[in-house]
ZARO-589061 format. One record per residue: x, y, z of N, C-alpha, C in turn; residue in three letters. Coordinates in steps of 0.02 Angstrom, whole numbers, padded with zeros to 5 digits, always signed. Atoms other than C-alpha are relative to their C-alpha. Example, Ala and Ser with C-alpha at 12.3 -4.5 7.8 and 13.67 -1.06 7.14 Angstrom:
+00045-00059+00000+00615-00225+00390+00045+00060+00000ALA/-00042-00059-00003+00684-00053+00357-00039+00055+00037SER/
***
This chain:
-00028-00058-00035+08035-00457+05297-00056+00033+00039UNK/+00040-00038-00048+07959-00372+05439-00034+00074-00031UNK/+00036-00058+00000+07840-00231+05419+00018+00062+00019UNK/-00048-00061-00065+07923-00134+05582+00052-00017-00014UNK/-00080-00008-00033+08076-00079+05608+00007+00025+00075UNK/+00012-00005-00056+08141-00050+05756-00002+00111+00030UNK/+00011-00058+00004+08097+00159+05725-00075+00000-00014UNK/+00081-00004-00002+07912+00102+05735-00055+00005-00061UNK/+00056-00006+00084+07865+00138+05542-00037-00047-00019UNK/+00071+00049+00020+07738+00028+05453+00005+00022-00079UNK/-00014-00008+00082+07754-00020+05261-00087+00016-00020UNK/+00077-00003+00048+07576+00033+05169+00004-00056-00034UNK/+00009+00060+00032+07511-00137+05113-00036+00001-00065UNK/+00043+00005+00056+07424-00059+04958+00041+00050-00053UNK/-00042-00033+00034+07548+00076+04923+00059-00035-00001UNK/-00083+00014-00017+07717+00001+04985+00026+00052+00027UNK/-00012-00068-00045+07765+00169+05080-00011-00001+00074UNK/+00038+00017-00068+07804+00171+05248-00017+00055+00018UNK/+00004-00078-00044+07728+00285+05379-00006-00018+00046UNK/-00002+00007-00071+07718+00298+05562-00068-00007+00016UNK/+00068-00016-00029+07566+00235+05634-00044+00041+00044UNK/+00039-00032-00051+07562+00337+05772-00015+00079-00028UNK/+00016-00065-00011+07540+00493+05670-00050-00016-00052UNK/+00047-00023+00036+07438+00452+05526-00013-00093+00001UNK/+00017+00060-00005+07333+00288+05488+00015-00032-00075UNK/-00011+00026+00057+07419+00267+05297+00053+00031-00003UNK/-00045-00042+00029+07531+00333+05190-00027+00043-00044UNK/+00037-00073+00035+07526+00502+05091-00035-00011-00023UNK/+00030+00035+00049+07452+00410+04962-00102-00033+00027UNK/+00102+00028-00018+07282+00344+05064-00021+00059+00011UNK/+00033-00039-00042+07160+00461+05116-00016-00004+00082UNK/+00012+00000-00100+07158+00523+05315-00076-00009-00007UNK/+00068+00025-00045+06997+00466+05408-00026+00073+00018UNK/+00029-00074-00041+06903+00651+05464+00036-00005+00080UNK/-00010+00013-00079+06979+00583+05645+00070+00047-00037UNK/-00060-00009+00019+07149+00610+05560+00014+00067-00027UNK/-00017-00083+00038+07131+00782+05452+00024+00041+00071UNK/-00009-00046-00017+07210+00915+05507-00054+00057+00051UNK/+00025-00007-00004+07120+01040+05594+00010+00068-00016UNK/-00028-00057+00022+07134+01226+05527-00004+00052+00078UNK/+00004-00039-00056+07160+01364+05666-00042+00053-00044UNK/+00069-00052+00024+07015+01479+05679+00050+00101-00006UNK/-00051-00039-00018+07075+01658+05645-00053+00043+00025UNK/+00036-00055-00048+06910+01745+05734+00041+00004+00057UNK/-00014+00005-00054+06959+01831+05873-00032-00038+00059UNK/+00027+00026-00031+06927+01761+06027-00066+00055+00039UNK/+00053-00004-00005+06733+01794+06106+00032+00050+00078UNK/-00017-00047-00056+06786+01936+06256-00049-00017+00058UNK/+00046+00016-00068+06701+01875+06444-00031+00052+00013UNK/+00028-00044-00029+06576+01951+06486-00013+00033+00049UNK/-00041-00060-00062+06584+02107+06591-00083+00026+00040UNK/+00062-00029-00022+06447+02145+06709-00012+00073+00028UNK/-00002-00055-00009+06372+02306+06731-00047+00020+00051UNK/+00054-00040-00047+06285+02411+06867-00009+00091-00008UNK/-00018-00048+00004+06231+02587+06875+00037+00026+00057UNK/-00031-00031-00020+06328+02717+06941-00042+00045+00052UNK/+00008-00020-00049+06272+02783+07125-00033+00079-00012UNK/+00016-00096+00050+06174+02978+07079+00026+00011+00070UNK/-00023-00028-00047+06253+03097+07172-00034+00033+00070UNK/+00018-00017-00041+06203+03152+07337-00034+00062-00009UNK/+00036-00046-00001+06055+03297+07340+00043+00076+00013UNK/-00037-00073-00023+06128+03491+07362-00049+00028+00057UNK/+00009-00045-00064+06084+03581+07511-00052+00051-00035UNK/+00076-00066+00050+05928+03687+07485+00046+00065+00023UNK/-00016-00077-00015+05985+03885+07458-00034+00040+00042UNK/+00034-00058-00087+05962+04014+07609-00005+00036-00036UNK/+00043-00058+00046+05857+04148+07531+00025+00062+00096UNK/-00009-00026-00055+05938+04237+07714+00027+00065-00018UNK/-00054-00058+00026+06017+04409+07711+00061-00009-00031UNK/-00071+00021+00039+06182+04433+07589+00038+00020+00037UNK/-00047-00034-00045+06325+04447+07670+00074+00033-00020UNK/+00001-00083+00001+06398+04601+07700+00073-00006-00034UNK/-00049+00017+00035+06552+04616+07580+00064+00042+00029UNK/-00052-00034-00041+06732+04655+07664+00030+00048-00050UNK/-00020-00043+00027+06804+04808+07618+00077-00018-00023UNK/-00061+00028+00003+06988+04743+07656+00010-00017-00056UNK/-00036+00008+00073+07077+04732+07513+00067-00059+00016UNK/-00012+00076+00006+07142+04533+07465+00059+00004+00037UNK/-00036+00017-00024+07289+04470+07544+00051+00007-00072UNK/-00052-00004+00065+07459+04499+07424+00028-00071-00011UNK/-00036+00063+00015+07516+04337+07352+00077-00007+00024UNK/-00074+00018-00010+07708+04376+07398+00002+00057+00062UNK/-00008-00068-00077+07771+04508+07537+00059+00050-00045UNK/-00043-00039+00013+07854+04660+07487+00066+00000+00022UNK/-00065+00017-00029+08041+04672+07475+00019+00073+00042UNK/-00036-00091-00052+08119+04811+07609+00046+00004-00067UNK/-00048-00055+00040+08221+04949+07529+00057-00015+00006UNK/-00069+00032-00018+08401+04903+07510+00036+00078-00019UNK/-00037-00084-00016+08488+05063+07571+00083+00007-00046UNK/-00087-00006+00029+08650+05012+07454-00021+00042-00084UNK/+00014-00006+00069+08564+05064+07297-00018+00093+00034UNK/+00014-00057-00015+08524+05251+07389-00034+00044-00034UNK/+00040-00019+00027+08426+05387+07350+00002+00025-00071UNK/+00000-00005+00054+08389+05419+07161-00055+00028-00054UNK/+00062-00027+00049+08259+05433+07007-00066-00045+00038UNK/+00050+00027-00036+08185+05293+07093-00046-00012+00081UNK/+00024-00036-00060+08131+05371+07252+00045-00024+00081UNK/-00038+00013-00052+08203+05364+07427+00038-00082+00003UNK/+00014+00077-00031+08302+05191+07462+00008-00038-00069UNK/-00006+00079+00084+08300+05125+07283-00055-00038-00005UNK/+00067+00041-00010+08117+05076+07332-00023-00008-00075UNK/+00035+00006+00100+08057+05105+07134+00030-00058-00022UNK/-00042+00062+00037+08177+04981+07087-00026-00061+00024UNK/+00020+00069-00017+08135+04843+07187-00040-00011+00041UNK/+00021-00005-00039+08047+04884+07333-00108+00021-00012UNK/+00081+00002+00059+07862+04899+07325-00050+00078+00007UNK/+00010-00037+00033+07854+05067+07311-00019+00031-00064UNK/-00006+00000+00062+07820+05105+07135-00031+00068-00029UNK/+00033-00060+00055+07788+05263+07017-00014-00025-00059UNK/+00045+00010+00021+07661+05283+06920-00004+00052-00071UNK/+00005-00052+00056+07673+05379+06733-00051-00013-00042UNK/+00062-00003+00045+07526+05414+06659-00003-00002-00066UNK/-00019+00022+00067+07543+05365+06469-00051+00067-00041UNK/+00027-00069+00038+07481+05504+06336-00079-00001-00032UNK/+00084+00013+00031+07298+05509+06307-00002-00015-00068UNK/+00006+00032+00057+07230+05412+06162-00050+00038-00046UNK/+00059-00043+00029+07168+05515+06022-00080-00053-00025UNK/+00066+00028+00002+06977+05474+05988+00001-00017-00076UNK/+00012-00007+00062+06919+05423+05837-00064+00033-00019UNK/+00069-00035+00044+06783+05517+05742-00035-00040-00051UNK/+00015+00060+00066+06733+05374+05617-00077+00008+00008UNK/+00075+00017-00025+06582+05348+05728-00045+00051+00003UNK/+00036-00033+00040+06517+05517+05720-00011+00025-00073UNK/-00006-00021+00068+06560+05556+05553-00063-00029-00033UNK/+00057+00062+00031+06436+05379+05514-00040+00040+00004UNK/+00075-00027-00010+06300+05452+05606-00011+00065-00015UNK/+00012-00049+00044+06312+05625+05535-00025-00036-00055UNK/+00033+00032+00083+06296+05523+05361-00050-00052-00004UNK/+00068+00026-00001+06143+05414+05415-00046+00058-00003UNK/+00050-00042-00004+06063+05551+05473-00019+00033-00051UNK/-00019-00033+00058+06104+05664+05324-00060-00040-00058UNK/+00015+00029+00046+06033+05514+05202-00074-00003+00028UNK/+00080+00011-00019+05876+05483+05303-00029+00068-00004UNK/+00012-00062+00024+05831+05678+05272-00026+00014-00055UNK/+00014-00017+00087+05864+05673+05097-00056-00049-00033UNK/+00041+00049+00020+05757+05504+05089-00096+00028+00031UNK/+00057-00006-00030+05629+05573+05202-00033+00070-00051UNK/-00001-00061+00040+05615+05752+05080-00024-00026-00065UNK/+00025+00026+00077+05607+05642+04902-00038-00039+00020UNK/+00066+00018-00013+05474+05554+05000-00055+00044-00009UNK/+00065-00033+00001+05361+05691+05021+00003+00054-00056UNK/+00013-00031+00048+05418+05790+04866-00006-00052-00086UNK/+00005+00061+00044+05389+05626+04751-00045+00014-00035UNK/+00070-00017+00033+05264+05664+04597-00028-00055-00008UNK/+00077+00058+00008+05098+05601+04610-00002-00027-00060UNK/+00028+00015+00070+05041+05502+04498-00056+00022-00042UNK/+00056-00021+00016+04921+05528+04374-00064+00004+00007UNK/+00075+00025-00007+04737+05546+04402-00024-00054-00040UNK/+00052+00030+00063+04620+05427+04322-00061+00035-00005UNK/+00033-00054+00024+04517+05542+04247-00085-00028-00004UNK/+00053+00025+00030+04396+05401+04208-00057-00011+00070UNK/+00063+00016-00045+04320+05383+04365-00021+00084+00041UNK/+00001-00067-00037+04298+05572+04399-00061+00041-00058UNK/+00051-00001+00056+04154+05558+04233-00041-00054+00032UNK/+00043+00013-00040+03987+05531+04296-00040-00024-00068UNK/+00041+00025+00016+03868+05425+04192-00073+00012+00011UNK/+00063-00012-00055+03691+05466+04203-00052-00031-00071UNK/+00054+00017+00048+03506+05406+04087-00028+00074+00027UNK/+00051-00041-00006+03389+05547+04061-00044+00021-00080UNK/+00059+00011+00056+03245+05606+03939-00048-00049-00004UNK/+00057+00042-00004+03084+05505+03910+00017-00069+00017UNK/-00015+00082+00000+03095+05321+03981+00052+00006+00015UNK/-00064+00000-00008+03277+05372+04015+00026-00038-00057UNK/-00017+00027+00091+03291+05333+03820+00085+00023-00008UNK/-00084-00043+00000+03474+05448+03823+00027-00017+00052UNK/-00069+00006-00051+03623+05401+03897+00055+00060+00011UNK/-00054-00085+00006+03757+05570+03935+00043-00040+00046UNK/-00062+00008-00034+03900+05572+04022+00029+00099+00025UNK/-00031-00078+00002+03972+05729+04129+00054-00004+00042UNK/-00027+00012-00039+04108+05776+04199+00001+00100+00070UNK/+00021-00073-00037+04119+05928+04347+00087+00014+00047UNK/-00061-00030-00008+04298+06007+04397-00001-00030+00089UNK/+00015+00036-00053+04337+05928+04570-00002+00083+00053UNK/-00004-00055-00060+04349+06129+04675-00044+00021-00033UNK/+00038-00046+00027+04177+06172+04589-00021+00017+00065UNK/+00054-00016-00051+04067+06157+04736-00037+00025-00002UNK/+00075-00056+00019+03919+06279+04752+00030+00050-00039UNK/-00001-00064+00053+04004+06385+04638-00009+00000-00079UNK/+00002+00014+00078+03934+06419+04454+00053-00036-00053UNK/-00044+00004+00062+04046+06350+04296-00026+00015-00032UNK/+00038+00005+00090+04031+06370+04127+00028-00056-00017UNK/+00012+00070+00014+03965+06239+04036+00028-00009-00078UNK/+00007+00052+00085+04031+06145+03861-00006-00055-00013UNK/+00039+00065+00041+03944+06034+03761+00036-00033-00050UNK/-00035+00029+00068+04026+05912+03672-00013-00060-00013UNK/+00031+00041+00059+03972+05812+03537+00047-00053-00035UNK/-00040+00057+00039+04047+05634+03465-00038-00022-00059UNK/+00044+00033+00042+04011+05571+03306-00005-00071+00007UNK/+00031+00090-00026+04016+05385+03372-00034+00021+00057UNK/+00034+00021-00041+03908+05426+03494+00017-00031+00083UNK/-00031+00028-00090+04018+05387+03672+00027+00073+00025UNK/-00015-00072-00033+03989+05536+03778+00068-00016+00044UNK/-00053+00022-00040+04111+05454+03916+00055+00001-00046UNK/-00059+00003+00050+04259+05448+03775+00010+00076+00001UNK/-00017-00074+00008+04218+05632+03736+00030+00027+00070UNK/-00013-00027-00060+04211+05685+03911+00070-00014+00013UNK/-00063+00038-00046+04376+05579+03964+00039+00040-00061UNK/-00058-00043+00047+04465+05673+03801+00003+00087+00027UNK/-00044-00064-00028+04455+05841+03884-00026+00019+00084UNK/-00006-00001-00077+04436+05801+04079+00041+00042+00016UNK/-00045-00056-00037+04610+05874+04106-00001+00058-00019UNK/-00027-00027+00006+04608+06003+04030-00083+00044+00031UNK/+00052-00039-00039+04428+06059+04103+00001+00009+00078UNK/-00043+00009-00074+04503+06011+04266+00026+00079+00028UNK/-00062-00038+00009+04638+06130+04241-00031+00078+00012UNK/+00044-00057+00003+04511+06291+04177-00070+00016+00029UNK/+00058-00026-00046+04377+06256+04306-00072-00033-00058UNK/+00052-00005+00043+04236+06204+04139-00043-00068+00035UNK/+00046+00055-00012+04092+06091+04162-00013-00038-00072UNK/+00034+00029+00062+04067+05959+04024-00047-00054-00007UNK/+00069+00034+00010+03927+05869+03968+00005-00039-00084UNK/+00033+00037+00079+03872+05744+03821-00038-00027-00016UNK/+00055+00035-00004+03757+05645+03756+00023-00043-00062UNK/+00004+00046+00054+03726+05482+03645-00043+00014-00060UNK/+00059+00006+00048+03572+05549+03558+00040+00070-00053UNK/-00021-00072+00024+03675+05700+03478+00067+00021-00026UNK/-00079-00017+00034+03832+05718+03356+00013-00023-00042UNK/-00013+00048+00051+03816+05584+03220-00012+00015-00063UNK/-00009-00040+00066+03755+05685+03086-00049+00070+00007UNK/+00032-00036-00007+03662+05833+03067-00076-00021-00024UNK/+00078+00028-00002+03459+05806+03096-00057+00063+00012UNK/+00040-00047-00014+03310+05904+03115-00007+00010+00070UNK/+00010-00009-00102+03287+05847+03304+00048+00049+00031UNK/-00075-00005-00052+03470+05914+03355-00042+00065+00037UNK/+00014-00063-00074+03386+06094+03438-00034-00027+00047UNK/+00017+00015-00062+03284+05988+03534+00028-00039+00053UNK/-00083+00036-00048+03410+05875+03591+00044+00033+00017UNK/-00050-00031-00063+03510+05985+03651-00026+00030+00033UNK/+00047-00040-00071+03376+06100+03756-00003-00088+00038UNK/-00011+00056-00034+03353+05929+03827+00088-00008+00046UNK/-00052+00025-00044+03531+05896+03889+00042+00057+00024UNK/-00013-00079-00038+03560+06091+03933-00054-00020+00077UNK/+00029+00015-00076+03410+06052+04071+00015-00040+00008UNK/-00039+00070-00044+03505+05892+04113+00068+00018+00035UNK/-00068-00023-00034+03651+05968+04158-00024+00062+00041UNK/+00005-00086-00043+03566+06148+04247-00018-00059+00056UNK/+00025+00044-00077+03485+05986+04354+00055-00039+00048UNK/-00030+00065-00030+03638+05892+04389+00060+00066+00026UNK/-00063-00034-00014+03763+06050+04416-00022+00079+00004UNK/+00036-00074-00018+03761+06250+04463+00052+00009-00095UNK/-00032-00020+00052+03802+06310+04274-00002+00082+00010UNK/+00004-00067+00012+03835+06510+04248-00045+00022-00045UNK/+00068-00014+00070+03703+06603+04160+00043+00022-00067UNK/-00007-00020+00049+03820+06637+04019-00020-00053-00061UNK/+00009+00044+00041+03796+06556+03862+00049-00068-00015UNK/-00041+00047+00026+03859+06384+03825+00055-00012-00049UNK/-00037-00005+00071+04004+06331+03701-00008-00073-00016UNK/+00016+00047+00043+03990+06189+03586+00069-00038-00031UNK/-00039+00021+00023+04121+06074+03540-00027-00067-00057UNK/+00007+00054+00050+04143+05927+03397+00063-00024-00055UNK/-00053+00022+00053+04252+05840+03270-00041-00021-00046UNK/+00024+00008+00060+04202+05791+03093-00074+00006+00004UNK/+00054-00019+00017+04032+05753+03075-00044+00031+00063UNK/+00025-00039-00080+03984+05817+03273+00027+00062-00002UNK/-00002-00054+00023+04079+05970+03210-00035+00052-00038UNK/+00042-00050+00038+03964+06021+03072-00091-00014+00040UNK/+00062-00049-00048+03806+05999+03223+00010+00040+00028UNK/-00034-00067-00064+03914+06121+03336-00016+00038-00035UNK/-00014-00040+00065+03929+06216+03168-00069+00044-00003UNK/+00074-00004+00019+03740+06223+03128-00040+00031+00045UNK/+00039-00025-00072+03674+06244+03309+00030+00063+00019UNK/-00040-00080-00034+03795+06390+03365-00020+00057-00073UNK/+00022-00017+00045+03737+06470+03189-00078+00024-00003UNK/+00086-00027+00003+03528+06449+03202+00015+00012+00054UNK/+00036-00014-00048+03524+06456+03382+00045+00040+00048UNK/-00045-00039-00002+03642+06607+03406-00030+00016+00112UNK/+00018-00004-00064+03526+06641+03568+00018-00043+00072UNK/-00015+00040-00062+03568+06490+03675+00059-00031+00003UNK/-00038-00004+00014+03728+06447+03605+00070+00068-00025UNK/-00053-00068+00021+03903+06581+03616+00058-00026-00058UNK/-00058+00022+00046+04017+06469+03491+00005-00062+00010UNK/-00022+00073+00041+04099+06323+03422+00051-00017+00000UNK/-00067+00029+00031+04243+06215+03432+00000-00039-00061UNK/+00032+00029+00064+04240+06141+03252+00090-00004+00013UNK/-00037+00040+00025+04386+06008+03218-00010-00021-00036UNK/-00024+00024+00078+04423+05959+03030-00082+00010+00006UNK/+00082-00034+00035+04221+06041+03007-00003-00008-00088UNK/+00009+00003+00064+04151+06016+02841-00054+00073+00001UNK/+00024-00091+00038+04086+06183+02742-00089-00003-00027UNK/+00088-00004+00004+03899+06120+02727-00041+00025+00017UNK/+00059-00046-00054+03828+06185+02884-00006+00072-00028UNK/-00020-00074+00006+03917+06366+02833-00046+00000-00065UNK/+00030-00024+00063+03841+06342+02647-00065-00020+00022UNK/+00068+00022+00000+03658+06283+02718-00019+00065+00039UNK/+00060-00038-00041+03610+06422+02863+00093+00052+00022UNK/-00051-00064-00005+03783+06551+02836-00042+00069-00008UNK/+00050-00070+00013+03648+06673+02783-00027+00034+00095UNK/+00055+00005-00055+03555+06653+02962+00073+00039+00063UNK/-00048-00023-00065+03745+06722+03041-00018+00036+00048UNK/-00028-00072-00044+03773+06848+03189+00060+00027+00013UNK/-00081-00032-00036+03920+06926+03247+00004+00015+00062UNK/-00003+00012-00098+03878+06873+03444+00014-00056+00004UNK/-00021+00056-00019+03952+06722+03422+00065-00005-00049UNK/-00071+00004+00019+04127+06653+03384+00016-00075-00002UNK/-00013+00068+00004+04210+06516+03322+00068-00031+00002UNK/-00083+00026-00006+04386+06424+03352+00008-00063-00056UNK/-00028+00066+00026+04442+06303+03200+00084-00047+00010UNK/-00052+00043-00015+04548+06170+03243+00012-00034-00061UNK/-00022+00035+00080+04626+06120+03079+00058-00037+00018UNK/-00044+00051+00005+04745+05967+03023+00005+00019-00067UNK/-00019-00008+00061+04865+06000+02882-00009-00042-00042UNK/+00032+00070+00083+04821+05844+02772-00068-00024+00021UNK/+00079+00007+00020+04634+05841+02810-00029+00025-00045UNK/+00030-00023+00073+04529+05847+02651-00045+00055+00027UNK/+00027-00062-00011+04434+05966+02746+00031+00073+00011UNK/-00026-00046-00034+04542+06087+02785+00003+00076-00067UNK/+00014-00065+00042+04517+06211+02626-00048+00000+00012UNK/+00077-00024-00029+04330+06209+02661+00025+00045+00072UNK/-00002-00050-00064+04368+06271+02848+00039+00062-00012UNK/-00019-00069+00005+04495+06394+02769-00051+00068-00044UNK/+00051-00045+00048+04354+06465+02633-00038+00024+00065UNK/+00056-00029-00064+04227+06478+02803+00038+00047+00018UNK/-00015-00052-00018+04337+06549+02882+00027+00088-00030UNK/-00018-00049+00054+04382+06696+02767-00066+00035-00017UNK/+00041-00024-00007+04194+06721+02750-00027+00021+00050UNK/+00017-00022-00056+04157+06726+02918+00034+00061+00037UNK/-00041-00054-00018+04294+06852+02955-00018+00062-00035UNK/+00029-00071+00055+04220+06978+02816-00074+00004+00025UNK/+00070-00010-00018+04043+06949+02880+00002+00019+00086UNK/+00000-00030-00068+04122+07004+03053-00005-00030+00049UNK/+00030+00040-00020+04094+06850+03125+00088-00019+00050UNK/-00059+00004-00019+04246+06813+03264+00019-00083-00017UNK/-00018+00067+00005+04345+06666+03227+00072+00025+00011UNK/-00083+00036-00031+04516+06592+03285+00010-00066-00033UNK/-00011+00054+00034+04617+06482+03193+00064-00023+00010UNK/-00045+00050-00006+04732+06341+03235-00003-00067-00039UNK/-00010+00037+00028+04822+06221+03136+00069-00045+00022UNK/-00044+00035-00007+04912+06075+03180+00013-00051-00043UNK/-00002+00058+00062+04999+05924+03080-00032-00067+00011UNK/+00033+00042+00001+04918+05783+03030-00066-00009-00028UNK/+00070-00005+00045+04751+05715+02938-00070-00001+00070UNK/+00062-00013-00016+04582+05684+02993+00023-00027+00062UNK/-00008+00017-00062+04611+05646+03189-00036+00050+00055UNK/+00013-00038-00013+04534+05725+03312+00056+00006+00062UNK/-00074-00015-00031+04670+05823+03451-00019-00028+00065UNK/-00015+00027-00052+04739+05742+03596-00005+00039+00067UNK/+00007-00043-00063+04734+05799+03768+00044+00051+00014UNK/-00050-00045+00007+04890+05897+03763+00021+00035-00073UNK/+00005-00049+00051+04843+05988+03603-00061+00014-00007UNK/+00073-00046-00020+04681+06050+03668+00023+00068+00060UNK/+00012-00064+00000+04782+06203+03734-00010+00054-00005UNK/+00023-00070+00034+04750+06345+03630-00044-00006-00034UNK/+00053+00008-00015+04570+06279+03633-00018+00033+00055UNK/+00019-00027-00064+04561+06323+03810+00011+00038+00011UNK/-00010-00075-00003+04661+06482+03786-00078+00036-00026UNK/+00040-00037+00027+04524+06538+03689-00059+00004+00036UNK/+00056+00004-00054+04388+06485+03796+00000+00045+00056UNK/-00024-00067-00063+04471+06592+03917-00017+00070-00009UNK/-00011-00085+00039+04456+06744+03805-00095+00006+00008UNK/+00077-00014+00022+04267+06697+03779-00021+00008+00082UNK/+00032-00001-00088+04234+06671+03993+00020+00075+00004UNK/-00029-00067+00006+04314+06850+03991+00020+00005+00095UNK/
***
């Protein structure tokens, strides 16, 4: 049997299957030749022709500007976009003026609408800036100062042999060429600058000159009268003092040299501030009293000293001797800057 038919097929001689030669070179069954596969359709788009480009022509230069006279601007008033309509005499005369012109004609009245009240907002503001900048500018210049520093208004100085002594003074800042009176005051550690800076303000305040020294307050000594004529001419050199007599301040054991010195050396010394004082000095040279000098105790209710200063005082008051006595609470301390005023009252009483 033939291979062909007369529909052109072709039997596969390895499968038995026919197929058409003219479309494939087997049957399903063989493998196509690469001539024969299929070929898949691409699905990139297609590659767009290319478009050629030139630039674009620049525009023609502008006309240089006439810097020439401006010209002269017409007064004439514009041309009207439409033409007025004539008066149509059927509408006759009325509210809207001869002619019925108001109505349509181009005549027209004119009512002045009711003035717009103002607002006040805007002065009201600026009243109340102004107002605040006043009150800001006022608690500017009535603003309290601050405090002094007291510490740099105490002068440091060496003097005595070799400049062996160190002092410390301080001098009221409106003395100027005019005398003060002078007090001496005595630390028992030894830091005149401490003493001084504990009653700056309040010497400030009463005009006093104060003075101290390192060599003088730590206990009672034989030297102390000469150490202090020593730092009396250190201070007549460094300041105008008043010829009255000096006063003498101290706390505990710089209390009983105030004590001692205002006692023997009644002549160059007028009195004593004695804080929590011990009753030694009074029982060693109480005999040697006067009654031209005066003394202010500054007592603390739980200092062990404080019955000794009340026995002194009690003798000193019978021997005629002036004394003043203040007591505040607290033990052995000596008083703060703001309970050194009825210290200074008294001082007041003694400057007369």
């Amino acid at each position: 049997m033939d291979d062909f038919r007369d529909d052109g097929t072709r039997i596969c001689p390895v499968h038995g299957l026919r197929f058409d030669p003219q479309l494939s070179g087997g049957c399903i069954r063989c493998a196509p030749t690469p001539s024969q596969r299929p070929r898949k359709k691409s699905t990139m788009p297609p590659k767009p022709a290319p478009v050629s480009w030139a630039p674009e022509p620049l525009p023609p230069p502008r006309p240089a500007p006439s810097y020439g006279p401006p010209a002269r601007r017409s007064s004439a008033a514009p041309p009207m976009p439409f033409e007025p309509m004539a008066p149509n005499p059927a509408f006759g005369a009325g509210q809207f003026g001869e002619g019925g012109a108001g109505q349509l004609g181009a005549k027209v009245t004119l009512i002045a609408a009711p003035p717009r009240p103002q607002s006040r907002r805007g002065l009201v503001q600026g009243i109340g800036l102004l107002a605040l900048a006043g009150v800001g500018a006022t608690a500017w210049f009535l603003r309290p100062e601050a405090p002094p520093d007291w510490s740099k208004k105490i002068t440091r100085f060496r003097y005595g042999p070799s400049g062996s002594r160190g002092g410390a003074m301080f001098v009221p800042s409106d003395a100027g060429d005019e005398p003060r009176p002078l007090l001496v005051l005595l630390d028992p550690s030894q830091h005149p600058a401490n003493v001084c800076l504990r009653f700056a303000r309040q010497c400030e305040h009463h005009g006093w000159i104060a003075i101290s020294s390192d060599a003088l307050g730590s206990a009672v000594a034989a030297t102390d009268g000469a150490e202090a004529s020593m730092l009396l001419d250190e201070a007549r050199s460094q300041a105008k003092i008043v010829g009255a007599r000096p006063i003498l301040a101290g706390f505990d054991k710089a209390a009983d040299v105030a004590c001692r010195l205002a006692l023997v050396q009644p002549d160059v010394f007028g009195g004593a501030i004695l804080e929590c004082v011990g009753i030694g000095p009074w029982r060693d040279v109480g005999a040697l009293a006067q009654n031209d000098v005066s003394f202010f105790f500054a007592a603390r209710s739980n200092d062990a000293s404080r019955d000794g200063m009340v026995t002194m005082k009690d003798e000193m008051d019978h021997r005629g001797i002036r004394v003043t006595w203040d007591e505040l609470p607290g033990g052995n301390e000596p008083r703060e800057r703001d309970e050194l005023d009825t210290a200074f009252a008294w001082l007041e009483q003694m400057r007369g």
